[in-house]
C-alpha positions as CSV (number, residue, x, y, z in Angstrom):
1,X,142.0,20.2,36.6
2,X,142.5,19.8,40.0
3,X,144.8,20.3,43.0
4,X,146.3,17.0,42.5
5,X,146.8,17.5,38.5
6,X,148.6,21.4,38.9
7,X,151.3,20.3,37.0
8,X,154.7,21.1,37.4
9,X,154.7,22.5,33.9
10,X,151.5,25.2,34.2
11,X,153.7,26.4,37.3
12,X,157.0,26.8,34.7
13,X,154.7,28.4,32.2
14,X,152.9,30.5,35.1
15,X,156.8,31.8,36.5
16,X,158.2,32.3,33.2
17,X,154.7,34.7,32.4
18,X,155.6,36.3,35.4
19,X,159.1,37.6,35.2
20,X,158.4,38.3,31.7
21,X,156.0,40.7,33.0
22,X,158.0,41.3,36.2
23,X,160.5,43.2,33.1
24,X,158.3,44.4,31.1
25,X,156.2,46.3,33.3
26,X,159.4,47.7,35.4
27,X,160.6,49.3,32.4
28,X,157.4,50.2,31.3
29,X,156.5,51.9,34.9
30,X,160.0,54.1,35.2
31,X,160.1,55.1,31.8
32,X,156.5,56.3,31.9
33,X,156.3,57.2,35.2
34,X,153.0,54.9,36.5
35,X,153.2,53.8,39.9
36,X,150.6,51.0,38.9
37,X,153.1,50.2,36.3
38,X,156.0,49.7,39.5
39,X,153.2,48.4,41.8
40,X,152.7,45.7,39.4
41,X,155.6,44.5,38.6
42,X,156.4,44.4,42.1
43,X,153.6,42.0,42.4
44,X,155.0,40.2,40.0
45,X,158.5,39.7,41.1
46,X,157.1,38.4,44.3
47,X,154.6,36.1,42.6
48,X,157.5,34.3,40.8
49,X,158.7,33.8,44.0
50,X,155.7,32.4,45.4
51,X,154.7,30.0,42.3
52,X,158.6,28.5,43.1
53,X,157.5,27.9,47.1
54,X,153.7,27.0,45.9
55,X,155.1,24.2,43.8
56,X,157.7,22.9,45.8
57,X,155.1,22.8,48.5
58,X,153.0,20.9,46.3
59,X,155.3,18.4,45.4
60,X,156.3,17.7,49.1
61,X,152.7,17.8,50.1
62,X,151.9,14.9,48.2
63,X,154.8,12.9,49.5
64,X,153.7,9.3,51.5
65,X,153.0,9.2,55.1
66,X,156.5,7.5,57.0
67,X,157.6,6.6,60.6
68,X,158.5,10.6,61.1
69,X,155.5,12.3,59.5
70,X,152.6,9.9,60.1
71,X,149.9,12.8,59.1
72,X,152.3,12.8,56.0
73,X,153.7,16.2,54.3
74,X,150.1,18.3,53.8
75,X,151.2,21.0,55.8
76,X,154.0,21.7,54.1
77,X,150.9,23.4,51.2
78,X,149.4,25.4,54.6
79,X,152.7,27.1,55.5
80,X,153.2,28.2,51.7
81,X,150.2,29.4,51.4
82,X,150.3,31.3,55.0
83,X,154.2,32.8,54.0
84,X,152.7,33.7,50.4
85,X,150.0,35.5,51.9
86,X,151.6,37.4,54.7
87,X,154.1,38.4,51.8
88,X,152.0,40.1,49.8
89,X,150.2,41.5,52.2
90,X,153.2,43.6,53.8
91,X,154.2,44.0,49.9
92,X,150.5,45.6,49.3
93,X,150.5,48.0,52.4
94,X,154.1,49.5,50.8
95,X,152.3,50.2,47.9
96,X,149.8,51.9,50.0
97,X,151.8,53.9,51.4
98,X,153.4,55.2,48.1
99,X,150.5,55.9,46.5
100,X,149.5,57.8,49.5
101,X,152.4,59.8,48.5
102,X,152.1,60.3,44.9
103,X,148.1,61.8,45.6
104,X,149.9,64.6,47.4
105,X,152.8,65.0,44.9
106,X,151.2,63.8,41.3
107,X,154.2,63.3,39.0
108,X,153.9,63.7,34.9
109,X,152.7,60.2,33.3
110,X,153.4,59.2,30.0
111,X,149.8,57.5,29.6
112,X,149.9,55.7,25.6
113,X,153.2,53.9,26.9
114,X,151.7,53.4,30.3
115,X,148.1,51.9,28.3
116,X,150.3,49.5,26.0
117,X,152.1,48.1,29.0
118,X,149.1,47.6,30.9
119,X,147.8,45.7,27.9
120,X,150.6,43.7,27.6
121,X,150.4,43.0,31.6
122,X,146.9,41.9,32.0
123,X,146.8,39.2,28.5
124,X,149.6,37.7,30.5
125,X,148.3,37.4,33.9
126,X,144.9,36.4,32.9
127,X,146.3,33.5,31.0
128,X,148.3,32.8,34.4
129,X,145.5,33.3,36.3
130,X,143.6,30.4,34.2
131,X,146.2,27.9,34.6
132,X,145.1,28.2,38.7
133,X,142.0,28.5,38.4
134,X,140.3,24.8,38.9
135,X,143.0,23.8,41.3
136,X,142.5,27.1,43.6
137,X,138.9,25.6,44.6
138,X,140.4,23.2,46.6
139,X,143.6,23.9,47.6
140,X,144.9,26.8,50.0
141,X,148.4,26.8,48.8
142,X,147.0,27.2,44.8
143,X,144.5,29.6,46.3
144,X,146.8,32.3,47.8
145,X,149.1,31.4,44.5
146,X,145.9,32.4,42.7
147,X,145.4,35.8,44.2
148,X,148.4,36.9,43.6
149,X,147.3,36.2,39.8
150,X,144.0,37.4,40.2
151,X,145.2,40.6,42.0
152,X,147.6,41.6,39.0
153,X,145.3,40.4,36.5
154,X,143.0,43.3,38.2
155,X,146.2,45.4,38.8
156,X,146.4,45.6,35.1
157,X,142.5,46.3,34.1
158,X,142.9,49.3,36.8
159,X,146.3,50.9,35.2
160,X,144.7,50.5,31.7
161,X,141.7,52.5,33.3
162,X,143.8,54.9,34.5
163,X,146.1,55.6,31.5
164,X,142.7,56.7,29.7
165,X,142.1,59.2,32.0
166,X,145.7,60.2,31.5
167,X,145.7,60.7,28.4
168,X,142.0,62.1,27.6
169,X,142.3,64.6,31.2
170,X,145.6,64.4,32.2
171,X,144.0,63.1,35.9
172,X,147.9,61.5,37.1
173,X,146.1,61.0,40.5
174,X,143.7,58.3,39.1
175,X,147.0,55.9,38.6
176,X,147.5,55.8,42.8
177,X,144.0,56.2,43.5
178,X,143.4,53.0,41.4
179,X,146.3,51.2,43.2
180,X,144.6,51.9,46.5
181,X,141.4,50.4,45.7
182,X,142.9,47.4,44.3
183,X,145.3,47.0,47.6
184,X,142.4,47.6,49.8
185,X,140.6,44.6,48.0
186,X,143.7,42.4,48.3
187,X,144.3,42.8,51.8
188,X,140.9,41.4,52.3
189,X,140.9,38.5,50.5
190,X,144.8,37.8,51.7
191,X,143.2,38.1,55.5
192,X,141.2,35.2,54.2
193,X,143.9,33.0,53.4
194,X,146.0,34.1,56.7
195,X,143.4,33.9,58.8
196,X,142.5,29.9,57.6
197,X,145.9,29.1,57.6
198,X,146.5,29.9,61.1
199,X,143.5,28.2,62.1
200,X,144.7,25.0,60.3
201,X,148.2,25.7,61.6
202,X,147.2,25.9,65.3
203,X,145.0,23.1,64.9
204,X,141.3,24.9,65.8
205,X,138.1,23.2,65.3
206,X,137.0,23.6,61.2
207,X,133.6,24.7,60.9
208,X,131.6,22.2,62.6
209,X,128.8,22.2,65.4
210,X,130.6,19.9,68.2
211,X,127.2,19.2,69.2
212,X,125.5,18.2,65.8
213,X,128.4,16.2,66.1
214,X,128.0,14.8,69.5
215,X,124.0,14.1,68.8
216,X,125.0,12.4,65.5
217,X,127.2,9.6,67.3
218,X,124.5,9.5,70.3
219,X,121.4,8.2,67.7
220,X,123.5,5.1,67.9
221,X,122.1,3.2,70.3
222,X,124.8,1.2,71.8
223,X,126.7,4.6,72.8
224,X,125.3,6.5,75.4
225,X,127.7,9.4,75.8
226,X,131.2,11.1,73.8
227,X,133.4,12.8,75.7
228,X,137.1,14.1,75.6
229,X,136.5,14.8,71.7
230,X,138.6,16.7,69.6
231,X,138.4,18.1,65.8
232,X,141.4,19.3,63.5
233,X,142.8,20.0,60.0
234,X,145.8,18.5,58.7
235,X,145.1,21.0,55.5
236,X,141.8,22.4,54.4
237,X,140.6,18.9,52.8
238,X,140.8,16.8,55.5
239,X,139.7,16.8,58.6
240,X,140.3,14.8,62.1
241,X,138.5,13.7,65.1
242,X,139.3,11.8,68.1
243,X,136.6,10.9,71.0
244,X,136.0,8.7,73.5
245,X,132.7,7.1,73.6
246,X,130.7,5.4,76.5
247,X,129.2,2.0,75.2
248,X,127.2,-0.7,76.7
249,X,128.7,-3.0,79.3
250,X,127.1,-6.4,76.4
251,X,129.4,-4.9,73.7
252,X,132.2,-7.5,72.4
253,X,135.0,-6.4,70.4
254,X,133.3,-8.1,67.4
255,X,130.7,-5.3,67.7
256,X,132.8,-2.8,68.4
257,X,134.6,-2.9,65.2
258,X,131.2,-2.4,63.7
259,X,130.2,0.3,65.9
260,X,133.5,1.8,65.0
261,X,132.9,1.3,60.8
262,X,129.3,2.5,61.2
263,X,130.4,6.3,63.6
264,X,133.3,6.4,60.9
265,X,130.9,6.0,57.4
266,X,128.4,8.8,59.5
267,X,130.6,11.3,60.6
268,X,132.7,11.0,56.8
269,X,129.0,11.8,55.2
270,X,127.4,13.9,56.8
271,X,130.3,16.3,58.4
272,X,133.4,15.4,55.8
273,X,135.4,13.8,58.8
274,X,137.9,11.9,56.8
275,X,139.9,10.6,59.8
276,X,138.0,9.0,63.1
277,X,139.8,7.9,66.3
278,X,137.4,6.6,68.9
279,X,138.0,4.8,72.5
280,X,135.6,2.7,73.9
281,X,135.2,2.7,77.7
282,X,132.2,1.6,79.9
283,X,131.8,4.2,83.0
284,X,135.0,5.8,82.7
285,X,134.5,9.9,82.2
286,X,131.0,9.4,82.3
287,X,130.6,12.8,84.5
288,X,133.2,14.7,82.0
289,X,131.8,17.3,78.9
290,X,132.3,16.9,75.8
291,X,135.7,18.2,75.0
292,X,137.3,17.5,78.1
């Protein structure tokens, strides 16, 4: 499975998982008095959220290039996948801060309800968590949809952990401590997913040497020098460049359409440059650098 074949059913079966959970573990956390327990289902009630925008985002993403979006609807994927993440990340840091609290003021923990809850918890978000999987390789939007799964899915292993050493020590403290470790491992991977979505989203150069690039185009002979070039991302799978390129006075526009096929097949092989714009001028900008 990927990206393209998340169907709209694994993302009903992945929300309905998730506010099944979402009650379970609420009840579950106040009755036995586990902050993982709340933190969780927290988690959860903002992942059903985010599964509703991931999908719709999907579907829209996938929508046909027109006459007012001629790069088409892939953004619409990025800014899911950037409001997703900056969601659970202030979401995370609340829990931070109450566990922060609850290691000065340990509260009583019923630990054999807060064990079978946990149980319950993590079966369910580890089958959620499989339905993303293959689709969170290659698509941010799935990917920060994804964490969120993959966070409660560990969420769960570390309040199971702690309700042992509830009930074999009575150690209450191990329930936030456990949280805190967990957050601290979501914020990073969350920065991840914020961090490349901004990139995208402001339209920064992807991870490419501008100057492989620039030697790449210049082993063609007829081209003697690329200037003025510039390289986006419409989303994380494809990427754009525009150039222009200083060619021999002899060239006809015969051989510049070949000249333009073979710097288009090149740059899509050996840099993944799915979209190439290029101008053709003799000694115009011959004195400018390469991205001016």
């Amino acid at each position: 499975m990927d990206h393209e074949n998340v169907t709209g059913k694994r993302f009903f079966y992945v929300t309905v998982l998730n506010v099944l959970i979402t009650a379970v573990e609420f009840v579950g956390g106040f009755v036995s008095g586990s902050l993982g327990l709340i933190s969780d289902a927290f988690h959860n009630l903002e992942d059903s959220l985010s599964i509703v925008i991931s999908y719709v985002a999907n579907v829209i993403g996938k929508r046909k290039n027109n006459t007012k979006k001629t790069f088409g609807y892939k953004r619409a994927e990025i800014l899911a996948a950037f409001v997703n993440s900056i969601v659970l990340v202030i979401i995370t840091l609340m829990m931070v801060f109450e566990s922060f609290k609850r290691l000065s003021q340990p509260q009583h923990i019923n630990g054999k309800l807060m064990m079978i809850v946990s149980i319950v918890g993590l079966l369910a978000n580890f089958v959620s968590m499989l339905l993303l999987l293959t689709g969170s390789k290659h698509n941010l939007n799935i990917k920060a949809t994804f964490l969120h799964m993959l966070t409660d899915t560990l969420s769960s292993v570390g309040v199971f952990i702690a309700s042992i050493f509830v009930i074999l020590f009575n150690w209450n403290w191990v329930d936030p401590l456990i949280t805190i470790i967990i957050a601290i491992w979501l914020l990073k991977e969350a920065y991840s997913v914020v961090s490349e979505t901004i990139n995208i989203l402001m339209e920064a150069s992807p991870k490419i040497d501008l100057d492989a690039v620039q030697k790449a185009i210049l082993t063609i002979p007829e081209i003697v020098k690329v200037h003025h070039m510039h390289v986006w991302m419409i989303d994380e799978n494809h990427i754009m460049l525009d150039a222009h390129i200083n060619v021999l006075k002899n060239c006809n526009m015969k051989e510049l359409d070949q000249l333009y096929d073979q710097v288009d097949k090149m740059l899509n092989d050996k840099f993944h440059i799915t979209h190439v714009t290029l101008q053709a001028e003799c000694s115009r900008g011959l004195d400018n650098s390469l991205i001016n």
